[in-house]
Backbone as CSV, one residue per row, in Angstrom:
resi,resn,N_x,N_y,N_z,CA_x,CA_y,CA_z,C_x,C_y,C_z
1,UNK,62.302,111.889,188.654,63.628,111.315,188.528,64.636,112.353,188.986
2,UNK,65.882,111.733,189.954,66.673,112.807,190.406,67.698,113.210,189.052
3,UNK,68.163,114.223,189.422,69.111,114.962,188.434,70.480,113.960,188.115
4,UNK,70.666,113.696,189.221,71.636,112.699,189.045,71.389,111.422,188.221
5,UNK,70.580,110.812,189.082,70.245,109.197,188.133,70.170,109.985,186.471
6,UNK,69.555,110.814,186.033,69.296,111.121,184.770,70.518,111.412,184.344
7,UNK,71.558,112.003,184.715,72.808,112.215,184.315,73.457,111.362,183.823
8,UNK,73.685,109.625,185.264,73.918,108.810,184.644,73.619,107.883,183.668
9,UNK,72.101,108.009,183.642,71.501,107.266,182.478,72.263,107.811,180.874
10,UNK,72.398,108.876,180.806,72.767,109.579,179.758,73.807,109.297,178.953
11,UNK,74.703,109.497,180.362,76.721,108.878,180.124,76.407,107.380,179.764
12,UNK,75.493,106.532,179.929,75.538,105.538,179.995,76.088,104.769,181.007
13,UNK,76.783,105.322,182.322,77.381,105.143,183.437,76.521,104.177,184.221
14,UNK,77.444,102.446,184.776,76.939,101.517,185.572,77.023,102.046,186.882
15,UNK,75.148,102.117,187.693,76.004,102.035,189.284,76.888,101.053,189.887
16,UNK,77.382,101.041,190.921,77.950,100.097,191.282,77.027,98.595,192.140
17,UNK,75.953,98.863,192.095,75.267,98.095,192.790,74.748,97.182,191.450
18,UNK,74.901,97.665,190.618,74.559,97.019,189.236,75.721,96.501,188.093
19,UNK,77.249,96.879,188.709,78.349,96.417,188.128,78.496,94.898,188.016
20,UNK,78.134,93.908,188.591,78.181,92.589,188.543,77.661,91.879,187.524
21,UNK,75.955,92.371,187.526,75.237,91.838,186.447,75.565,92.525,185.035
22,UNK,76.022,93.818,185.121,76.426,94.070,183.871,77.425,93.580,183.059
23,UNK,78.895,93.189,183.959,79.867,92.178,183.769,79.311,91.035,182.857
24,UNK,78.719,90.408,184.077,78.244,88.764,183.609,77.239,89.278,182.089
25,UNK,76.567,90.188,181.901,75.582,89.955,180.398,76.637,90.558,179.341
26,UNK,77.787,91.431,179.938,78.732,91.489,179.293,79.467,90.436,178.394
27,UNK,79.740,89.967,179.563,80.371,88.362,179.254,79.526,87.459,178.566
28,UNK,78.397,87.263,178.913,77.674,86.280,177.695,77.820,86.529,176.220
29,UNK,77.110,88.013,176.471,77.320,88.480,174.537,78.127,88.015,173.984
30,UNK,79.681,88.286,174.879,80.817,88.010,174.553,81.252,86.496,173.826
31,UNK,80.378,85.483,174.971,80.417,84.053,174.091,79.625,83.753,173.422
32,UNK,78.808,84.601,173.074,78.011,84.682,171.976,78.182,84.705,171.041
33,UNK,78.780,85.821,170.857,79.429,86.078,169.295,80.908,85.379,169.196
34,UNK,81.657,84.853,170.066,82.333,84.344,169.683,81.902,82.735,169.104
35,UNK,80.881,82.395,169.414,80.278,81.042,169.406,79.558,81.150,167.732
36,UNK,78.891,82.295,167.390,78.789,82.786,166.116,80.130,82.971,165.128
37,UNK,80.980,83.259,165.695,81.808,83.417,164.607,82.466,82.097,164.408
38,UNK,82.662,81.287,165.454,83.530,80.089,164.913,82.430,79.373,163.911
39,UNK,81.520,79.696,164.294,80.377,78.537,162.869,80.690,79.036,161.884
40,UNK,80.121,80.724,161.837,80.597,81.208,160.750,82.006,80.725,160.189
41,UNK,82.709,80.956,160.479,84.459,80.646,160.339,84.640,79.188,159.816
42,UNK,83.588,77.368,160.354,83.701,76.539,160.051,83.025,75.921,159.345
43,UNK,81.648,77.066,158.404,80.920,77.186,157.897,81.263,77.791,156.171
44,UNK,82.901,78.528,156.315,83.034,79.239,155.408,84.197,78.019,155.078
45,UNK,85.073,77.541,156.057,86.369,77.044,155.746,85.311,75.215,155.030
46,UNK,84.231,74.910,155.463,83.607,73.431,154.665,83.406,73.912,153.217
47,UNK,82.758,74.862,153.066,82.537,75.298,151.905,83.618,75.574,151.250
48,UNK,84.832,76.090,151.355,86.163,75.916,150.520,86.535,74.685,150.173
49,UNK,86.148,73.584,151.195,86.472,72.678,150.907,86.113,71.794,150.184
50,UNK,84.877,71.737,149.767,83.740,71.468,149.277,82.867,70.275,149.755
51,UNK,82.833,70.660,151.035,82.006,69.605,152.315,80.489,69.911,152.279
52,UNK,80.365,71.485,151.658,78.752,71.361,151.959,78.327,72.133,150.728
């Protein structure tokens, strides 16, 4: 392994040939957990209500 690639592995640093896909799995997580929290969130607000 070159000195470099190991460097960046380290920093955690995206190449740029790999910036796209990291974006986009970025972005999923992203509606991921936002997709988790609204249940959570409409999961907590039934139960106040006393729906479930």
């Amino acid at each position: 392994m070159s000195n470099k690639k190991r460097t960046s592995e380290q920093t955690g640093r995206i190449p740029a040939s790999g910036l796209g896909s990291a974006i986009e799995r970025y972005a999923n997580q992203l509606s991921e957990k936002r997709k988790d929290t609204r249940a959570g969130n409409q999961l907590f607000n039934d139960m106040l209500r006393g729906k479930r």
